[in-house]
GUSE-690197 format. One record per atom (N, C-alpha, C): atom name; x, y, z; residue number from 1. Coordinates in steps of 0.02 Angstrom, whole numbers, plus 50000, padded with zeros to 5 digits. Layout:
<atoms>
[CA, [X, Y, Z], NUM]
...
</atoms>
This chain:
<atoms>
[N, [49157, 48414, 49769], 1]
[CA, [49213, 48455, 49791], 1]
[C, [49220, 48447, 49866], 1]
[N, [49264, 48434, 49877], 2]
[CA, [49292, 48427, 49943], 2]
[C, [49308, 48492, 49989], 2]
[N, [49279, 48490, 50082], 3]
[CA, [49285, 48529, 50094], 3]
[C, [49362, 48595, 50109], 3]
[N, [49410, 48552, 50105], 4]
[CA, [49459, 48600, 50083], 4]
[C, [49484, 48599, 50016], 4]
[N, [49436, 48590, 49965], 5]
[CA, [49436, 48660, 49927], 5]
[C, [49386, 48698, 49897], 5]
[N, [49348, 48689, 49944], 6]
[CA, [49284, 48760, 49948], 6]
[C, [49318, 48784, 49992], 6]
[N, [49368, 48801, 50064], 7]
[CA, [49399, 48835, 50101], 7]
[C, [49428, 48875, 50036], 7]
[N, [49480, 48836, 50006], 8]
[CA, [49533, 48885, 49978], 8]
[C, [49489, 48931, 49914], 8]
[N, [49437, 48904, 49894], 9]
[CA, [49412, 48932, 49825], 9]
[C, [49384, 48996, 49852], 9]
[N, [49363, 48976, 49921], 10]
[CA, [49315, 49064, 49928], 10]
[C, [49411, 49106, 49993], 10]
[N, [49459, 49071, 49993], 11]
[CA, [49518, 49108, 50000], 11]
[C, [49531, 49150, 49958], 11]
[N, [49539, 49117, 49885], 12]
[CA, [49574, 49168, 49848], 12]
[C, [49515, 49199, 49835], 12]
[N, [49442, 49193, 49835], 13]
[CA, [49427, 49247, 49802], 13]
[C, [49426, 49290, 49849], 13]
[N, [49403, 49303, 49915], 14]
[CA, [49430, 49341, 49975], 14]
[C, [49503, 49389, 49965], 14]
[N, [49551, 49369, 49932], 15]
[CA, [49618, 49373, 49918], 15]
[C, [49590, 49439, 49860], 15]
[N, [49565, 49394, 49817], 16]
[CA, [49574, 49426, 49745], 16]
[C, [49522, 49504, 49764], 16]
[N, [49460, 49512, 49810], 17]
[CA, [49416, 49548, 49810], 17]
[C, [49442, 49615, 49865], 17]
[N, [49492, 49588, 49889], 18]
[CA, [49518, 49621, 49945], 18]
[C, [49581, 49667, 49909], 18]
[N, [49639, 49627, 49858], 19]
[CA, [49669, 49666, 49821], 19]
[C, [49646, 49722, 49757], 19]
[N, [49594, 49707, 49751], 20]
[CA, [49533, 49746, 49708], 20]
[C, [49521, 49817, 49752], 20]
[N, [49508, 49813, 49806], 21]
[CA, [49478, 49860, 49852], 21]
[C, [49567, 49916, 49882], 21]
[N, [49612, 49866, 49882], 22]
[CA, [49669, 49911, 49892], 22]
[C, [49694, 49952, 49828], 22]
[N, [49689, 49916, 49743], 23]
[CA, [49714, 49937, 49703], 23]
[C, [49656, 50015, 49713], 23]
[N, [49594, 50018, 49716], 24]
[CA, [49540, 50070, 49699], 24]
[C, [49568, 50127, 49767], 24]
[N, [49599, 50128, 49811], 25]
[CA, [49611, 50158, 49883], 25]
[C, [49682, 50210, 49852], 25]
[N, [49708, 50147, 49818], 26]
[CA, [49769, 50179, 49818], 26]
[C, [49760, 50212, 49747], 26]
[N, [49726, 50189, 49715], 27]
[CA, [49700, 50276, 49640], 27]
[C, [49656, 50299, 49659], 27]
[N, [49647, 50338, 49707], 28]
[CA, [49602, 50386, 49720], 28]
[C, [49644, 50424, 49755], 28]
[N, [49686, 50411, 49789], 29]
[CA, [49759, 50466, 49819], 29]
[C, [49753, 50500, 49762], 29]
[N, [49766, 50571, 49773], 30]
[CA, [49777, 50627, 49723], 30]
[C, [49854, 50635, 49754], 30]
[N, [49891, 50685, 49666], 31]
[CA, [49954, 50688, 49695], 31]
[C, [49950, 50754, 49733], 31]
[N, [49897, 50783, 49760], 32]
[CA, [49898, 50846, 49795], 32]
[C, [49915, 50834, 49868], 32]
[N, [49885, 50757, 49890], 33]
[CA, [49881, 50721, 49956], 33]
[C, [49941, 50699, 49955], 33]
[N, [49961, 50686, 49906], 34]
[CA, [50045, 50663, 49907], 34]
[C, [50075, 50702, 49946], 34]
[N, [50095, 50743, 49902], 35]
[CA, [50127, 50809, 49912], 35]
[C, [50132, 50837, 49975], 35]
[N, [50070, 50851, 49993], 36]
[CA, [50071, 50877, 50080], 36]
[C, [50072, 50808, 50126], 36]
[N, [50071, 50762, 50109], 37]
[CA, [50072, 50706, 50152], 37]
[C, [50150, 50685, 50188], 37]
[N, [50222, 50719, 50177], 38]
[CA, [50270, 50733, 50206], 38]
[C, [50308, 50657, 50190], 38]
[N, [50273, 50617, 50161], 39]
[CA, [50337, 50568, 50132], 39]
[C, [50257, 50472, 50133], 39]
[N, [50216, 50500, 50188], 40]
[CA, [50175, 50445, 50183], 40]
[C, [50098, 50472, 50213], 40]
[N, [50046, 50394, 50161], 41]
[CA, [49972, 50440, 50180], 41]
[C, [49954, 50393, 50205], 41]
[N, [49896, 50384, 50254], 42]
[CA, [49838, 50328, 50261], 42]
[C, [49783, 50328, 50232], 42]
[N, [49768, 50276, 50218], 43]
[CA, [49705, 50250, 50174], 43]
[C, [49671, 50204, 50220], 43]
[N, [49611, 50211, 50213], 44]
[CA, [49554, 50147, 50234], 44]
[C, [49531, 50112, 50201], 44]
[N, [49549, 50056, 50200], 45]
[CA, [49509, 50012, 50145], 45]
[C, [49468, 49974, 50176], 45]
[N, [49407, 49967, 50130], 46]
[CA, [49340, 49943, 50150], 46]
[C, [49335, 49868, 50188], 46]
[N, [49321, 49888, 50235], 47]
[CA, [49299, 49817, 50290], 47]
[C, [49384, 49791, 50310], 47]
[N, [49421, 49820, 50300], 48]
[CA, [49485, 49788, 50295], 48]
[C, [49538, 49834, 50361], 48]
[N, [49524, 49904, 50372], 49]
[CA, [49547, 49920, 50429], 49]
[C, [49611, 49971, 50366], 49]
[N, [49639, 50032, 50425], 50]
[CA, [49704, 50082, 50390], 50]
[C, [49762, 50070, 50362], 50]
[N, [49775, 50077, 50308], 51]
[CA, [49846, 50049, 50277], 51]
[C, [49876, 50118, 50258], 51]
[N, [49952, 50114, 50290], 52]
[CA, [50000, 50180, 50271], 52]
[C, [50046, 50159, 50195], 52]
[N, [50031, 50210, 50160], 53]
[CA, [50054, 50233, 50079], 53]
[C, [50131, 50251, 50087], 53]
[N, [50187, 50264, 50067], 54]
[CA, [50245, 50274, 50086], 54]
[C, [50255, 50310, 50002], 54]
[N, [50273, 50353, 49983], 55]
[CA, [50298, 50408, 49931], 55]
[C, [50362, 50381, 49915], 55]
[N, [50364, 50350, 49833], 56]
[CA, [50422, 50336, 49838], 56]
[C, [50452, 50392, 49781], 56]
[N, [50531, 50415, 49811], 57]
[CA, [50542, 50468, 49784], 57]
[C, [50594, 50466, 49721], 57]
[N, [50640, 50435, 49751], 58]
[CA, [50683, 50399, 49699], 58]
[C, [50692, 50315, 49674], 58]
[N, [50713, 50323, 49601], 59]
[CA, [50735, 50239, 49595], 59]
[C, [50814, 50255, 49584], 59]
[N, [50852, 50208, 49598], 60]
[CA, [50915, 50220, 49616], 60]
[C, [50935, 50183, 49541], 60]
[N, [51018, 50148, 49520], 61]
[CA, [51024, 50118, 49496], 61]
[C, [51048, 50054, 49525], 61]
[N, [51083, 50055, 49563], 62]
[CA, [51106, 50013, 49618], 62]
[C, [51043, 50011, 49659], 62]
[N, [51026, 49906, 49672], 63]
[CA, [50967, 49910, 49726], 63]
[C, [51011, 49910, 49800], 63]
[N, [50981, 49939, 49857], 64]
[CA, [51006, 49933, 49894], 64]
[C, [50972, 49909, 49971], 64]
[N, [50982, 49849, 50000], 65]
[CA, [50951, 49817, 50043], 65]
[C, [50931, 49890, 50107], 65]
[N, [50857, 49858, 50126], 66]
[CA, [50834, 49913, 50180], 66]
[C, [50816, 49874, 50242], 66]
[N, [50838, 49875, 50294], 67]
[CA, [50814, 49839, 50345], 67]
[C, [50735, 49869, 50355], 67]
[N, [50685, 49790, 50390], 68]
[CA, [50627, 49824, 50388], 68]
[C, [50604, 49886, 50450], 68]
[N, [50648, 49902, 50497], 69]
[CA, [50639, 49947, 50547], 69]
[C, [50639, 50010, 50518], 69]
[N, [50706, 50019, 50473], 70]
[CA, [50698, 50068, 50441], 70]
[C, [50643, 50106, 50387], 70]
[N, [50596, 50046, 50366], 71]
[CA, [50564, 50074, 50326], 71]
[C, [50506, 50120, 50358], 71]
[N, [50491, 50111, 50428], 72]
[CA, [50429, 50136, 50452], 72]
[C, [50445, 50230, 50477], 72]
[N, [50501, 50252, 50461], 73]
[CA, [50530, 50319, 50475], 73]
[C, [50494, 50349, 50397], 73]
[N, [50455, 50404, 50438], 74]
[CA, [50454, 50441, 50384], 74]
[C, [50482, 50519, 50384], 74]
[N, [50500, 50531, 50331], 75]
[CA, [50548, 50607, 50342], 75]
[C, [50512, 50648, 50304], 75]
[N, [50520, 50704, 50328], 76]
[CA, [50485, 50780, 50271], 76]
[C, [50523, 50781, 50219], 76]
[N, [50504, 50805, 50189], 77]
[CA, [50521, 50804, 50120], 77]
[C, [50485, 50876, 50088], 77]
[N, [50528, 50937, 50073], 78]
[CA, [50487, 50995, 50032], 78]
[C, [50492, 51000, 49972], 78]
[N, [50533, 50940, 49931], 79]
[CA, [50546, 50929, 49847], 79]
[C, [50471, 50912, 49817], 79]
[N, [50458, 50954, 49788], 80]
[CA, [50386, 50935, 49736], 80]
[C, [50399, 50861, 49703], 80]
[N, [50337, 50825, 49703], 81]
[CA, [50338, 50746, 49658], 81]
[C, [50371, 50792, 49589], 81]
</atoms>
């Protein structure tokens, strides 16, 4: 095996071990943390540094394009999930 692809083989698993560790971060949010969290939460994921959660409240039927500036506003929100 050649050395680029022992690079990429221990990539994805890096990839794969790292999305493992976000899926377990993000089910352990309770919807109580939701709730008071005002529209978004932070999580720490292991060895990986803080990632912000964003509450999504509605699905529309119409998709509708979001510029990405806009997505980092978060608003209160007192509607129960």
């Amino acid at each position: 095996m050649g050395e680029l692809s022992k690079i990429r083989k221990l990539h994805l698993r890096a990839g794969s071990e790292i999305l493992n560790r976000l899926r377990r971060a993000v089910l352990e949010i309770s919807t109580k943390d939701l709730k008071s969290s005002g529209g978004m939460i932070a999580i720490e994921i292991e060895d990986c540094g803080a990632l912000g959660i964003f509450r999504i409240e509605h699905l529309g039927v119409i998709n509708e394009a979001v510029p990405i500036s806009s997505i980092d506003v978060v608003v209160q929100n007192k509607e129960s999930l």
